[in-house]
N, C-alpha and C positions, 0 to 999 in steps of 0.2 A: 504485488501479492501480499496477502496478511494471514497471520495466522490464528485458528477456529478450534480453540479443544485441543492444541499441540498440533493439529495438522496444518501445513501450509495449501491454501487455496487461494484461487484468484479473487478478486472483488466482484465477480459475478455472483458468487453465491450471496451476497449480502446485498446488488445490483437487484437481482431476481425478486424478490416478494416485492420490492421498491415500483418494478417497473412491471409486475404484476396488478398489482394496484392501482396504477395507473389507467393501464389496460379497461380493468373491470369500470373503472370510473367513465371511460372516453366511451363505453358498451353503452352506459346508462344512460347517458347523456343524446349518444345517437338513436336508443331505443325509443326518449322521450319526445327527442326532434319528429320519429318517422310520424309515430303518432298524432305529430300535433299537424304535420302536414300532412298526414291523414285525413282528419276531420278539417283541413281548409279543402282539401280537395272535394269533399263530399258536401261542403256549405257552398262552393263554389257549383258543383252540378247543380246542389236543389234550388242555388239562385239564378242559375241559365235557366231549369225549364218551367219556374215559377213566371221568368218576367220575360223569355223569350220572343214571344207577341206583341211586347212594349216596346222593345231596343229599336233604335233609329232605323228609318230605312234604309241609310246608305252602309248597313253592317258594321257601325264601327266599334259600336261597343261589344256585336257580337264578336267580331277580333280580337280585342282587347281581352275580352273573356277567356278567348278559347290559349291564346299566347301566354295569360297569365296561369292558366290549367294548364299547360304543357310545360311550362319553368319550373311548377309546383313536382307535374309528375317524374321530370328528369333529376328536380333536385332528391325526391326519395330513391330514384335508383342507384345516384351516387350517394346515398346515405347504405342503402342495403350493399351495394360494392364494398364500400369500407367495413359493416359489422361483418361480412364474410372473410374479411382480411383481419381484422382482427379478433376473431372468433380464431381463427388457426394458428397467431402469433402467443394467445392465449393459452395455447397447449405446448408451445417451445418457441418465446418470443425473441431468443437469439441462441446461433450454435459458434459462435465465436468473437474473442475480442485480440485486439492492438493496442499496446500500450505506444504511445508514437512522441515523439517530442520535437517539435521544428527545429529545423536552423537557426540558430542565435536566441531562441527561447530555452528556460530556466528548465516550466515546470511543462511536465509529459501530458497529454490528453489519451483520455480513452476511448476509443472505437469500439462501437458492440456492434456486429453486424448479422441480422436476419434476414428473412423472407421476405422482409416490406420496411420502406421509414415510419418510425414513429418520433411524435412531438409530444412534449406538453401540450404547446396550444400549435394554432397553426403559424407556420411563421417563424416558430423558433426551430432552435439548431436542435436537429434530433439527437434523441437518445439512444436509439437503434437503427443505426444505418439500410439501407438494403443491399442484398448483396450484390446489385448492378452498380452500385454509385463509385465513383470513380476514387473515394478514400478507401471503399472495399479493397484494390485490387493488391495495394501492402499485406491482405491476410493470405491473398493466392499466392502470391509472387516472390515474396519475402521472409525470410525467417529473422534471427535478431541480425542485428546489426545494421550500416545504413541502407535506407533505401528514400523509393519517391513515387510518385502518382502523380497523373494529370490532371488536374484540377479546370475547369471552367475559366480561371485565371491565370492561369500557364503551371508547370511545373512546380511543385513541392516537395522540398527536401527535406530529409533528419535522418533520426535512428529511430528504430524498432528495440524497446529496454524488455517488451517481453509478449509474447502471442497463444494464447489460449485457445483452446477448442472445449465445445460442451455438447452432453450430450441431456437434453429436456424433454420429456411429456409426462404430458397432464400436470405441467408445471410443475415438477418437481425434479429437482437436479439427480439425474443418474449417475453420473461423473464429470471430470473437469481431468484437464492434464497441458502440462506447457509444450509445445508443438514440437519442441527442442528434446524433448524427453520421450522415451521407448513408452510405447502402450503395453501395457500388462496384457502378456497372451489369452488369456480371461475377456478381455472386453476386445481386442481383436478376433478371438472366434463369435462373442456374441456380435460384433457388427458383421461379419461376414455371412454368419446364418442367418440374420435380420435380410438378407439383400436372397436369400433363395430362394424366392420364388417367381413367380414366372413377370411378376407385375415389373415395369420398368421403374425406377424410384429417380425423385430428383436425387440433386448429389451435390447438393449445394453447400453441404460441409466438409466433404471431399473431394472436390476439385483442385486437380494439379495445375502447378503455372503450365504446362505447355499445353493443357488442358483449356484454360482462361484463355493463353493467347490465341486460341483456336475462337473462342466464346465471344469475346470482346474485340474480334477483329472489325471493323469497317475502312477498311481502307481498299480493301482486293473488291471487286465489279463480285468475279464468280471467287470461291473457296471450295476445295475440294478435300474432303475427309477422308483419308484412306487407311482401314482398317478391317480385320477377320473379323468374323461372324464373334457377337461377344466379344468386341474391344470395349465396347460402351463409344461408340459414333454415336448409336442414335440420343442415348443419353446427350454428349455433349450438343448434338446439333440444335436438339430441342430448348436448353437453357441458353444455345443461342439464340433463337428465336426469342426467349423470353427478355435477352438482354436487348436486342433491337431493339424492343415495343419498349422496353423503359427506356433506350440510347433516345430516341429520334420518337418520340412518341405526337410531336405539331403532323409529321407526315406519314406517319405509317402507324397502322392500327391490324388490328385481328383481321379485316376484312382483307387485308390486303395483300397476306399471305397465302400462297397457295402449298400444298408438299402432294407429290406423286410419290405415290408407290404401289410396287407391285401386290396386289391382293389388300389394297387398306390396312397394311398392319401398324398404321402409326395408330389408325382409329384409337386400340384402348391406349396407349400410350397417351397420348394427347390428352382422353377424358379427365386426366387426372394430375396428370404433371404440370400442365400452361398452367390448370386454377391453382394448385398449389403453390406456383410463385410467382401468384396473383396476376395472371392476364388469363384472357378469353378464350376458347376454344379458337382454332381456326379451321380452313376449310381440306379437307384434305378425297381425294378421290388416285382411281388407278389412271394410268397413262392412258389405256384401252378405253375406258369411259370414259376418258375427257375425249376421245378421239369419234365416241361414238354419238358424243353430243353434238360435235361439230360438224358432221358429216348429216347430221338431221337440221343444223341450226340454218336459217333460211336469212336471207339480208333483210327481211322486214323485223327480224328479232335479233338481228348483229346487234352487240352492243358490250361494254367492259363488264359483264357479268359471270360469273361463276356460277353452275346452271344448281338447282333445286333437283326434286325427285324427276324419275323417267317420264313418267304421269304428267305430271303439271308442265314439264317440259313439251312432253308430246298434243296437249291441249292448246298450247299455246303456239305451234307449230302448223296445226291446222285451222285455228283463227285465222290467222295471219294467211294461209292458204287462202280461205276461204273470200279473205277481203282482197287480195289481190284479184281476184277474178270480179270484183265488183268497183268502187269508188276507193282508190290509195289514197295513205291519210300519210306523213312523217317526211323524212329526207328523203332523195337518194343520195346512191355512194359517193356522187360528188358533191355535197353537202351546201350546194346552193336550195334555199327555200324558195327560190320563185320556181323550181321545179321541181318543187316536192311530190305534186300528185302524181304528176306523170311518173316518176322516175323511180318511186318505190316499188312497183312489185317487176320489175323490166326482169332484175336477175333475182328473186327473192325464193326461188325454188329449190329444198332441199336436194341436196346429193343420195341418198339413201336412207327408208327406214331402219334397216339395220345391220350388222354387221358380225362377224364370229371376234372372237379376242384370243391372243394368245392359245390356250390350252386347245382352242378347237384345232389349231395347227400343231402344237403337240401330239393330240389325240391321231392325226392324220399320218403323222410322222413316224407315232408309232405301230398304225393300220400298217405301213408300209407305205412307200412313195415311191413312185418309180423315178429312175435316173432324169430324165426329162424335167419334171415336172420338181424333183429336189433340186436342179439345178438353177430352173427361174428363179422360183424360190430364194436361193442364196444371191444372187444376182441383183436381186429386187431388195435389200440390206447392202449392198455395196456400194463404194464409191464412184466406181464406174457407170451403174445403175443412176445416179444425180447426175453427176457429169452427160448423160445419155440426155436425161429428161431438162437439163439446162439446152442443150443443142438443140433438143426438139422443140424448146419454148422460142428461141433464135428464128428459127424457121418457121412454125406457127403463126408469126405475125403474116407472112404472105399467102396464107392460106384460108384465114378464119376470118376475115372479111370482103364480100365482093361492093365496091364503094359504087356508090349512085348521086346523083342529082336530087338535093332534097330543095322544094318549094313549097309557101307557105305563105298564100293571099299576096301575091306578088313579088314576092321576097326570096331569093335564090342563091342559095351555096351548092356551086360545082361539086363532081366527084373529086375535082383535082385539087377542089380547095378543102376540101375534107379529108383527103388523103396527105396535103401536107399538114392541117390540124393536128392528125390520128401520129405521124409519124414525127414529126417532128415539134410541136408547142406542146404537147401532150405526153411525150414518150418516156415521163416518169412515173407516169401514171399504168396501174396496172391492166393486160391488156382487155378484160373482160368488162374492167370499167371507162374504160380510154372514150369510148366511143358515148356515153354518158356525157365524158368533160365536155366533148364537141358538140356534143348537144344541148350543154347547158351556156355553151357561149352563142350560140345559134339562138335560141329566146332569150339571149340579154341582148342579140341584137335586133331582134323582130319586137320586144319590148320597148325597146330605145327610139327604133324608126317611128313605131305607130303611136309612140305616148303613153301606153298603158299595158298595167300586167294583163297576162294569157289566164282566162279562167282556165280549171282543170282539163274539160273535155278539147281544148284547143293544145294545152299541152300534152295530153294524151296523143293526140291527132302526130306531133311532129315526134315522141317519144318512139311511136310505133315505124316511124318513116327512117329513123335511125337504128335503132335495135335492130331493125330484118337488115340490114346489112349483114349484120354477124351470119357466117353459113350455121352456126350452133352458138349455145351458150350453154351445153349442158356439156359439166364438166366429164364426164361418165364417158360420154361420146368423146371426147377429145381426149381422151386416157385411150379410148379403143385404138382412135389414129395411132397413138404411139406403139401400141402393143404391135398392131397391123404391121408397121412399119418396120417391127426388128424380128417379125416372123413368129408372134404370140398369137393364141387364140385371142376371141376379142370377149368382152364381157355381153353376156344376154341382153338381149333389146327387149325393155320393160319401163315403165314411168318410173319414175325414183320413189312412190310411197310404195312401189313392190318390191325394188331391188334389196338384195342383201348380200353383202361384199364378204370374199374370202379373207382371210386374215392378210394371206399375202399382199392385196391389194387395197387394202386401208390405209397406210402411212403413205404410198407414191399418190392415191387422188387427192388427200390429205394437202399433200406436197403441191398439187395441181391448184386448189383450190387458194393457196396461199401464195400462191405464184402470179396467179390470173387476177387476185381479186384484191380487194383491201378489204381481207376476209376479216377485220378487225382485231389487232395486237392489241394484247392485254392490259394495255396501262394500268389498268388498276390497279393489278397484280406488281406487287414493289421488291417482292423478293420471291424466289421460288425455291423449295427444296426440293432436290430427288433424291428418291432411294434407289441404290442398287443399281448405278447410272454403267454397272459393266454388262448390264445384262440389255440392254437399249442397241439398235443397228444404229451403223454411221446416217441413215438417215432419218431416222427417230432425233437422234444430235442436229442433225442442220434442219428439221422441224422445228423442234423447240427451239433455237434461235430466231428463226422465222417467227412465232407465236409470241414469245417474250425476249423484252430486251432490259429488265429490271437484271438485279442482284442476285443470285443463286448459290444457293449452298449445295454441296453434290456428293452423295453416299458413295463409296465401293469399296469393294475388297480387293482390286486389283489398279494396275497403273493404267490401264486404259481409263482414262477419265480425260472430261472436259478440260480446257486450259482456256486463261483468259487468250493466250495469242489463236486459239483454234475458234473461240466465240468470237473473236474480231475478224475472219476472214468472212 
């Protein structure tokens, strides 16, 4: 600390115009870059369709062209990422510093830590740490005296000689004060009425260590948050996320986050807090919509996607309808390509167009429900209710296939040798696609006899001779068996683009379709968040297991919540 006019202040204040400066320079400089790869980009178009007519016949300098315009235009989007990051470091380019001094060293170094690293150039040691970096975690965790962080090269030790906080906009220093020292009631009521309003605000200069250790955890699979309504969960769970995407940024990106929640309310939250400590929007929908998508999604559109609007979803739902009924083009679900044609539309038929959510079952609950029909109701959220629909899947298997004799131009697999296929080389395989695997080892061996691959309509021929075994494949119908079976009504007999599922009966077909099929687990999805994970049934819990098996962070206000030993069973 030095002193200013008789007042003691940190070396921030003399830091600031410095690394100001800096700033505005690294502006100018990337304003002059975007520009200039601006107009390469635009010499580059008017020299593609100038001389497009000329380029070799084998495309290769049209490739070359088009790879060198796409380097061009990826390098200006990482040029516009940075001035938007440092456009907002510009208005408070740090809210804290660390005076630190190693182990067996003399002299102390200085930590400034903000919203982003900055360098002089690139390459060098920054001058403004971000606050994900792993020297930050001495300003959460520590006050003076010693302390240590984990560094990329193991463990670093010293003393903390002194910790500052500031408070910056529009570049100009509001206050400063040493962390150790009481805040003047004055500037604790203005930051507490700064935080009034309804917007969530990052909190990245008030973050407590049990806070951090919450933020910076990766070690736990699931993490569960447990706090009332206004703890600031959602706060911290979101500058977790932010910390991820800086921890592990080679594997995990924006796209790969999912969060549920009830009614979208991370939506504005999100808009504004991820870009403010500089990552990307991610994707966020309600549990009921994810569940409404899946239940329209068809096996010809399975895949590690997180769905777009209902629109383009539902267009692309009956594409894919429509071509199954003609020539199949992609996998099937047993992922052999010599039996691609055949095998993609066999089970590619949606469950239902649509479905009620939540509130429609409130609203009904609040019509009135009669004792009966409240009672399924609860039953069908219980644990007894999975347990029922595990037994019934147990016995299922003797039911939902009657096996035959399939031949194929002289070439013949018994029912009995099909039925030891189905049950036993196969029986990890899920039961609605099992019969798929048998028949994709069935053309590798009518392949192998005769010497040569089955065009489509030949694999079409023995797809069809396999699939009518199943007595059904529609999942709706084999939901009814069960309901039958423990004395329910059964659901209306209707094609599945008219069906429309009651609320109660959306997570158990749900449960059916992910039991039956390799209804496709989310891989891509690498971490998940829920909100509000007490207000979810026991088997909304053992769904989402089933759907993902990433990382998850988990909202509630009470103890009922997820536990890693409950996600392992």
């Amino acid at each position: 600390m030095i002193k200013i006019g008789g007042l003691i202040v940190s070396k921030g204040s003399e830091f600031l115009p410095e690394v100001l400066g800096l700033i505005e320079k690294r502006l100018g400089e990337i304003d002059e870059n975007i520009q200039a790869v601006r107009q390469d980009i635009n010499s580059m178009n008017e020299y593609y369709w100038d001389n497009y007519t000329e380029m070799d016949q084998y495309g290769y300098e049209d490739y070359d062209n088009q790879q060198a315009l796409k380097m061009q235009v990826n390098a200006n989007q990482e040029n516009w990422k940075m001035r938007r990051r440092l456009k907002r470091m510009l208005d408070a380019p740090f809210f804290g510093s660390v005076e630190f001094v190693y182990d067996g060293e003399d002299e102390p170094e200085d930590f400034y830590i903000g919203i982003g690293n900055f360098a002089r150039e690139r390459g060098a040691l920054p001058l403004i740490y971000d606050w994900r970096a792993p020297v930050s975690s001495l300003f959460y965790d520590y006050d003076k005296g010693e302390a240590s962080y984990e560094a990329p090269g193991g463990r670093m030790d010293g003393e903390i000689l002194s910790k500052w906080q500031y408070k910056i906009r529009g570049g100009k220093m509001i206050y400063e004060f040493e962390s150790d020292v009481k805040i003047d009631d004055d500037i604790l009521k203005q930051e507490l009425g700064a935080n009034s309003d309804t917007k969530l605000k990052n909190i990245v200069r008030t973050i407590q260590k049990e806070q951090n250790a919450i933020i910076r955890n990766t070690k736990d699979k699931i993490l569960a948050i447990q706090g009332v309504a206004g703890s600031g969960k959602t706060s911290v769970a979101l500058h977790r996320i932010a910390y991820l995407l800086y921890h592990d940024r080679e594997h995990l990106n924006s796209s790969n986050i999912l969060i549920l929640s009830p009614g979208g309310v991370f939506a504005d939250y999100i808009s504004h807090i991820l870009p403010e400590l500089g990552e990307e929007n991610i994707q966020e929908m309600s549990f009921d919509l994810f569940a409404y998508h899946e239940l329209r999604r068809n096996a010809a559109t399975q895949g590690n996607v997180i769905y777009g609007n209902a629109g383009n979803q539902e267009n692309a739902i009956y594409r894919n309808k429509n071509r199954d009924q003609g020539g199949n083009q992609g996998k099937n679900p047993s992922g052999n390509p010599k039996s691609s044609s055949a095998g993609n539309g066999w089970n590619s038929k949606m469950i239902a167009a649509d479905c009620e959510d939540k509130y429609h079952q409130i609203e009904r609950e609040i019509a009135g429900m009669d004792d009966a029909d409240q009672k399924r109701y609860e039953w069908k959220q219980s644990v007894e209710y999975v347990q029922a629909i595990e037994g019934f899947l147990i016995e299922l298997e003797d039911r939902l296939v009657d096996f035959e004799d399939v031949e194929f131009k002289g070439i013949r697999k018994s029912a009995s040798e099909i039925m030891e296929f189905f049950y036993e080389k196969y029986t990890g395989t899920p039961l609605l696609d099992r019969m798929g695997a048998v028949m994709d080892y069935f053309i590798d061996e009518v392949e192998t006899l005769r010497g040569r691959s089955l065009n489509d309509e030949e694999q079409e021929i023995i797809c069809r001779k396999f699939m009518n075994m199943y007595v059904t494949r529609d999942i709706c119908q084999i939901y009814n068996w069960f309901m039958e079976d423990y004395g329910f009504p059964a659901l209306p007999d209707m094609p599945p683009e008219r069906r429309v599922l009651e609320y109660e009966d959306v997570y158990p077909i749900l449960y059916l379709k992910y039991s039956l099929t390799a209804a496709g687990q989310r891989k891509n999805i690498r971490h998940l968040v829920i909100d509000e994970m007490q207000d979810y049934s026991y088997l909304q819990y053992v769904l989402l297991a089933k759907m993902f098996s990433c990382n998850m962070t988990i909202l509630g206000d009470n103890c009922l919540l997820y536990t890693s030993d409950a996600a392992d069973e």
